[in-house]
C-alpha positions in Angstrom: 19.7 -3.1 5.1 15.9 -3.2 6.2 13.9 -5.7 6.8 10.6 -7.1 6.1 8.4 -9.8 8.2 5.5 -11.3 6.6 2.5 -11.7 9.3 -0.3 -12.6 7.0 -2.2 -15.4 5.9 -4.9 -17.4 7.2 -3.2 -20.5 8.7 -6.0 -22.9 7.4 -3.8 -26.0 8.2 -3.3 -24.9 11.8 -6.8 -24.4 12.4 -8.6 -24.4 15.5 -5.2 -22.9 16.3 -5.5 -19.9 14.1 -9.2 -19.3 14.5 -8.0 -17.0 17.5 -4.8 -15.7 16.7 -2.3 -15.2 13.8 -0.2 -18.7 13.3 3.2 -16.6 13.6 2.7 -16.3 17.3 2.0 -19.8 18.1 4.9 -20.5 20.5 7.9 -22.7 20.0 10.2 -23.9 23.1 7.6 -21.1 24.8 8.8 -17.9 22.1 6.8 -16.7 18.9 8.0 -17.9 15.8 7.9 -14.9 14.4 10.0 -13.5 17.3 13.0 -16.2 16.3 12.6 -14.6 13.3 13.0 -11.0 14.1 15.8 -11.9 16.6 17.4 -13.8 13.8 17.3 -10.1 11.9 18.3 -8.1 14.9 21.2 -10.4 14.8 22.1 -9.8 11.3 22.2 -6.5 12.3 19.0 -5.0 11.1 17.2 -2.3 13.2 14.6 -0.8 11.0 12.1 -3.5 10.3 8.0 -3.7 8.7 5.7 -5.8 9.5 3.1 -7.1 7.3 0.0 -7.9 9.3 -2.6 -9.7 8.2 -6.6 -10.0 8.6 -6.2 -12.3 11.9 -6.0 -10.4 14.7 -3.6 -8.1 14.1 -3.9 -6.7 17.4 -2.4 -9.1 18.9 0.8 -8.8 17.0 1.1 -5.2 18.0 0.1 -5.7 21.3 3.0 -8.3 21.6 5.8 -6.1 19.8 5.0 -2.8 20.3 6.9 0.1 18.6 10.0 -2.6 18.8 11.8 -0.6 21.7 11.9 -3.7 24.1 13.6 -5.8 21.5 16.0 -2.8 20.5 14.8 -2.6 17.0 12.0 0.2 15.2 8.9 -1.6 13.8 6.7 -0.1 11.5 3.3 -1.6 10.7 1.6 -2.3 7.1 -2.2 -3.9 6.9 -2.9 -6.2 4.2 -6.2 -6.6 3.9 -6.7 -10.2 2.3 -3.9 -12.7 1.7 -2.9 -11.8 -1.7 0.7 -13.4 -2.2 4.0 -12.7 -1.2 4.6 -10.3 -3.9 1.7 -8.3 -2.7 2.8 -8.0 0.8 6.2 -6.9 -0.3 5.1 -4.1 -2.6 3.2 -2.8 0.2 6.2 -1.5 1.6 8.1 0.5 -0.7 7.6 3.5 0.9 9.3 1.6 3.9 12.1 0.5 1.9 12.7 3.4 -0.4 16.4 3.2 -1.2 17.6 0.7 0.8 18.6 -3.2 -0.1 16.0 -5.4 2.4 15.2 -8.8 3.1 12.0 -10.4 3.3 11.5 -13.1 6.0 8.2 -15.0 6.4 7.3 -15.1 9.9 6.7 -18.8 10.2 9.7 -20.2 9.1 12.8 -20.9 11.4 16.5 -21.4 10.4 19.5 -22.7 11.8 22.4 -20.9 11.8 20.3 -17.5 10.9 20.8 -15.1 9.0 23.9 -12.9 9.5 26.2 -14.4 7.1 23.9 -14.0 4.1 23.2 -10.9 5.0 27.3 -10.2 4.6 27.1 -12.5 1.3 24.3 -10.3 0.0 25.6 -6.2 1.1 29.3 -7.7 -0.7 27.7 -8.7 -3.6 26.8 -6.7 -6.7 23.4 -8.6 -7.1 19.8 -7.7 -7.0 18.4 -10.7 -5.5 19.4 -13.5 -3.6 17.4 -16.7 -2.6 17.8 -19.1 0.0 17.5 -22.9 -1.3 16.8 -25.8 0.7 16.8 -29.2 -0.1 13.6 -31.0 0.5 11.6 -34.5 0.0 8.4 -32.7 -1.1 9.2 -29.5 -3.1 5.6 -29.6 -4.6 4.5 -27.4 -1.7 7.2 -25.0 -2.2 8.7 -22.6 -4.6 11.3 -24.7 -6.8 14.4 -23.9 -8.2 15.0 -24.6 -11.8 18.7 -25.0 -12.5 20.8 -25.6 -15.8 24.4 -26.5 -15.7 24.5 -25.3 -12.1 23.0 -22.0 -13.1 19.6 -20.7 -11.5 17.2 -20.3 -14.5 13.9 -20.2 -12.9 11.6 -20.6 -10.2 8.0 -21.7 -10.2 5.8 -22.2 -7.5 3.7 -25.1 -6.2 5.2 -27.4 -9.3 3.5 -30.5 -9.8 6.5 -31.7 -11.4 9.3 -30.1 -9.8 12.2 -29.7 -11.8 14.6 -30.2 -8.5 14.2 -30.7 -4.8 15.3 -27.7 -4.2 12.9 -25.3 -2.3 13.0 -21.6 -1.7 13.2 -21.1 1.8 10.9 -17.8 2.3 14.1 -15.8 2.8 14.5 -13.4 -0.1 17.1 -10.2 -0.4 16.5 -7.6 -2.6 17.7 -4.5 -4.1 14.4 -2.0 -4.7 14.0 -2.7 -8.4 12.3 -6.0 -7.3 9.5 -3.9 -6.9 9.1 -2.7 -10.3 8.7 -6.1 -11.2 5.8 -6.3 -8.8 3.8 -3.5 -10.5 4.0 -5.5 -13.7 2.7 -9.1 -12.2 -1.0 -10.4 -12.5 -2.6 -13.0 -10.4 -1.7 -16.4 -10.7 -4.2 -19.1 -10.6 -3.8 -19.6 -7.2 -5.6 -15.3 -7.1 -1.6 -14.4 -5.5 0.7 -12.3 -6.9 3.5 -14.7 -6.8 6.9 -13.5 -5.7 8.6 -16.1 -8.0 7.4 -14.8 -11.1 8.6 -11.2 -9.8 11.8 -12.5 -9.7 11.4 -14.5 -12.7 10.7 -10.9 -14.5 14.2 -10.3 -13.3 16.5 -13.1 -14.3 14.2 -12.6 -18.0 15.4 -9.2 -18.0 19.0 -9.7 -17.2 19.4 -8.5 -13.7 21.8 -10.5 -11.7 20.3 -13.4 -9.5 22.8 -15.3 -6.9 21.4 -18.2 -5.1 22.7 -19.9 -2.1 22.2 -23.1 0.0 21.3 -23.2 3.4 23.6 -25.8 5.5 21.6 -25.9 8.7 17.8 -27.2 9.2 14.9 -25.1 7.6 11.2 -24.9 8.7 8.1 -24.0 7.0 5.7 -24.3 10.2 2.5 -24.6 8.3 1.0 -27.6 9.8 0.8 -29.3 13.4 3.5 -31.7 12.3 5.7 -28.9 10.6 5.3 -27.2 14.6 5.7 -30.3 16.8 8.8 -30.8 14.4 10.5 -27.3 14.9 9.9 -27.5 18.9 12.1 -30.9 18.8 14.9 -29.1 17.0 14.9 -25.9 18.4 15.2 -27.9 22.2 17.4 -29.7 21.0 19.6 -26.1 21.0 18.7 -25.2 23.9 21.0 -25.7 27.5 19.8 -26.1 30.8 19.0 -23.6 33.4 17.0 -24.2 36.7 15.8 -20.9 37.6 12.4 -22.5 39.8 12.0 -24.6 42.4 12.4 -29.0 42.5 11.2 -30.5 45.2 13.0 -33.4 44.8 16.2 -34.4 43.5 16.2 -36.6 40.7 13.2 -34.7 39.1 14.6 -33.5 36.6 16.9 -35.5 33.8 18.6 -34.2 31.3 18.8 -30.7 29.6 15.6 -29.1 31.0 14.8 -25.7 31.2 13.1 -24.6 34.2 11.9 -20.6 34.2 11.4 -18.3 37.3 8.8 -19.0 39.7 8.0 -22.3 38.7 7.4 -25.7 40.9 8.1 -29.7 40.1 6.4 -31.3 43.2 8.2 -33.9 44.9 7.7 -37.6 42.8 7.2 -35.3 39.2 9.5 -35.9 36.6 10.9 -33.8 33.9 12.9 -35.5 31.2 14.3 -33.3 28.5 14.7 -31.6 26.5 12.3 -29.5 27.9 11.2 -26.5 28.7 9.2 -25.0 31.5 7.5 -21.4 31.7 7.1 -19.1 34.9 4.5 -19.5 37.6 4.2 -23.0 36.3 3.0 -26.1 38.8 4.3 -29.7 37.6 2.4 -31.8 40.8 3.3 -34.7 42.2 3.3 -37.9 39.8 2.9 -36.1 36.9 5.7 -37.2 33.7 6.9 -34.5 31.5 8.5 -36.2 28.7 11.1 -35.5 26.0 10.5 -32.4 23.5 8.1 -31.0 25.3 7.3 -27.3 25.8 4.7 -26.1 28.7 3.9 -22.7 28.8 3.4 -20.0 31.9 1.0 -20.1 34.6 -0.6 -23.2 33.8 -1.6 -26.5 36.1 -0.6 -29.7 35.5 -1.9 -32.0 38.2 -2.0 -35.4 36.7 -1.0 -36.6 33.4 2.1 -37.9 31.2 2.9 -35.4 28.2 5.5 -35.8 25.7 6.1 -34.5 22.4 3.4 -31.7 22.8 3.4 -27.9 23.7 1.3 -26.8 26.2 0.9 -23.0 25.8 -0.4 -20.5 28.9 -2.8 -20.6 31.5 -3.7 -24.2 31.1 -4.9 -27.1 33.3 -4.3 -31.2 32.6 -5.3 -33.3 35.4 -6.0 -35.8 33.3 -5.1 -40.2 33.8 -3.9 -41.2 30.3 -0.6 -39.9 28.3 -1.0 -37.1 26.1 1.4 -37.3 22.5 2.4 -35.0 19.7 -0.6 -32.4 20.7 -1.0 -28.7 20.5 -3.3 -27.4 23.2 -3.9 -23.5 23.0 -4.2 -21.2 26.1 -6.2 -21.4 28.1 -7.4 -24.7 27.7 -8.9 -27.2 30.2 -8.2 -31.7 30.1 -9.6 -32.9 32.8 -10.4 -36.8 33.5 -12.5 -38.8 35.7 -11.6 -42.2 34.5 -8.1 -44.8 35.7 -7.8 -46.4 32.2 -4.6 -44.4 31.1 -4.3 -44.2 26.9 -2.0 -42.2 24.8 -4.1 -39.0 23.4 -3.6 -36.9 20.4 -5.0 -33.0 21.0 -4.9 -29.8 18.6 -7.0 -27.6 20.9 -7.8 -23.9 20.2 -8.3 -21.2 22.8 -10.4 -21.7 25.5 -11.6 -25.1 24.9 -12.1 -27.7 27.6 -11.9 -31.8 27.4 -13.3 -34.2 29.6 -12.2 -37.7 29.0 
């Protein structure tokens, strides 16, 4: 079993976010989501794994991942040009897969509970493709299933009258024929090669189709809500471990996650979950809230922050309450005023507030 990692796409809804970076490697509880996503695979087992990068900075996914060693897996590379579909991405790699059954992840979506025993489901099996379903409230923005007497019959994507709420996760397996399908699709009217009418080829042509229902939570992180929404779930996983320094005791409550090198000055306070990155500085004063994620090496002098993630190498000295925000790295909030109001941020890189 190989596996595939989509990388692509332009992240509209998460910009300034994406403007300098790929969306995949915006950080949840302070990791890539496309990292959960390959540990998720490594997991399952899988050591040979592609990456599909897109036309945003691509470098910076290399840079991060490298030929795979320090994660124990091989990564190859594949370039697509121009957001094209899924379908196109995963043609791309048939040279990668050649022989082998694969699975195709999308490296902004998270899962509880992983992978591993699909995986198992799938290499028993005597099918050719199996989707993940998920039940949702707004399957319009997804792939749907179609279903008739409990059978899979179809899939269509982006319905505006879905005929169920149930969505296709952006987990697919596959056997290699899938991509003979792909050589046969033309674009939709969305200008994709859709990986739903690939795999609606299939079921048309008799090929066998299983479908299976995820029990844990799934996310599609493709807005600031979808993001803010994954941090709260995936702390909420997470146990405590104090590997800094507290000044104080009583500074921190609850399950808080405190990361080598780190510093909560005496009369902070952390309330988790939480999690805080190396050669972080929590001053004196300062509130750290529940659900929050704060980054490495950053500065945060004055300020109350909850619900937010605070990525690297930034500074808050700020007098008001910061909520539900996404500050890139890098980023500067500084305040010369005592009137203390709850803020909303979605910062890109580099950028600096004064309120």
């Amino acid at each position: 079993m190989k596996g595939i990692i989509l990388h692509g796409g332009h992240g509209t809804r998460l910009r300034p976010l994406t403007h300098t970076g790929p969306k995949q490697l915006i950080p949840i509880a302070n990791k890539p989501i496309s990292q959960y996503v390959l540990e998720d695979l490594i997991e399952a087992g899988i050591k040979d794994v592609a990456i599909v990068l897109g036309d945003v900075y691509p470098e910076k996914v290399k840079e991060y991942y490298g030929n795979g060693s320090n994660f124990g897996v091989n990564i190859t590379y594949i370039y697509q040009s121009k957001p094209a579909g899924i379908a196109h991405a995963v043609g791309l790699c048939e040279d990668f897969v050649g022989d082998s059954p694969f699975v195709v992840y999308l490296g902004d979506n998270l899962l509880k509970g992983g992978i591993k025993g699909f995986v198992r489901e799938f290499e028993d099996s005597n099918v050719d493709v199996m989707v993940l379903l998920s039940e949702v409230k707004n399957p319009e923005r997804f792939g749907v299933a179609k279903f008739k007497n409990g059978r899979l019959v179809g899939l269509v994507e982006k319905p505006k009258h879905p005929p169920s709420n149930y969505a296709l996760t952006g987990i697919y397996f596959f056997k290699p024929v899938i991509f003979e399908m792909i050589k046969n699709l033309k674009p939709s009217w969305r200008g994709e090669l859709e990986i739903t009418e690939a795999i609606q080829m299939l079921l048309e042509r008799g090929y066998k189709i299983k479908h299976a229902f995820v029990t844990g939570w799934w996310k599609d992180t493709g807005t600031p809500e979808d993001i803010l929404d994954a941090n709260r779930l995936v702390l909420d996983e997470l146990d405590a471990k104090v590997e800094g320094k507290v000044e104080e005791e009583g500074s921190i409550q609850g399950r808080v996650i405190l990361e080598k090198n780190s510093v909560v000055k005496r009369g902070a306070l952390i309330r988790g979950p939480a999690i805080i990155g190396e050669n972080t500085v929590i001053g004196s004063g300062v509130y750290i809230g529940p659900y929050t994620s704060i980054g490495r090496n950053n500065q945060i002098r004055r300020g109350e922050i909850e619900n937010s993630i605070i990525m690297d190498h930034c500074l808050i000295d700020i007098e008001d309450r910061i909520v539900d925000s996404l500050i890139a790295p890098y980023s500067k909030i500084t305040s010369n005023e005592n009137k203390p109001r709850g803020k909303r941020f979605i910062l890109g890189e580099r950028s600096y507030v004064e309120v």
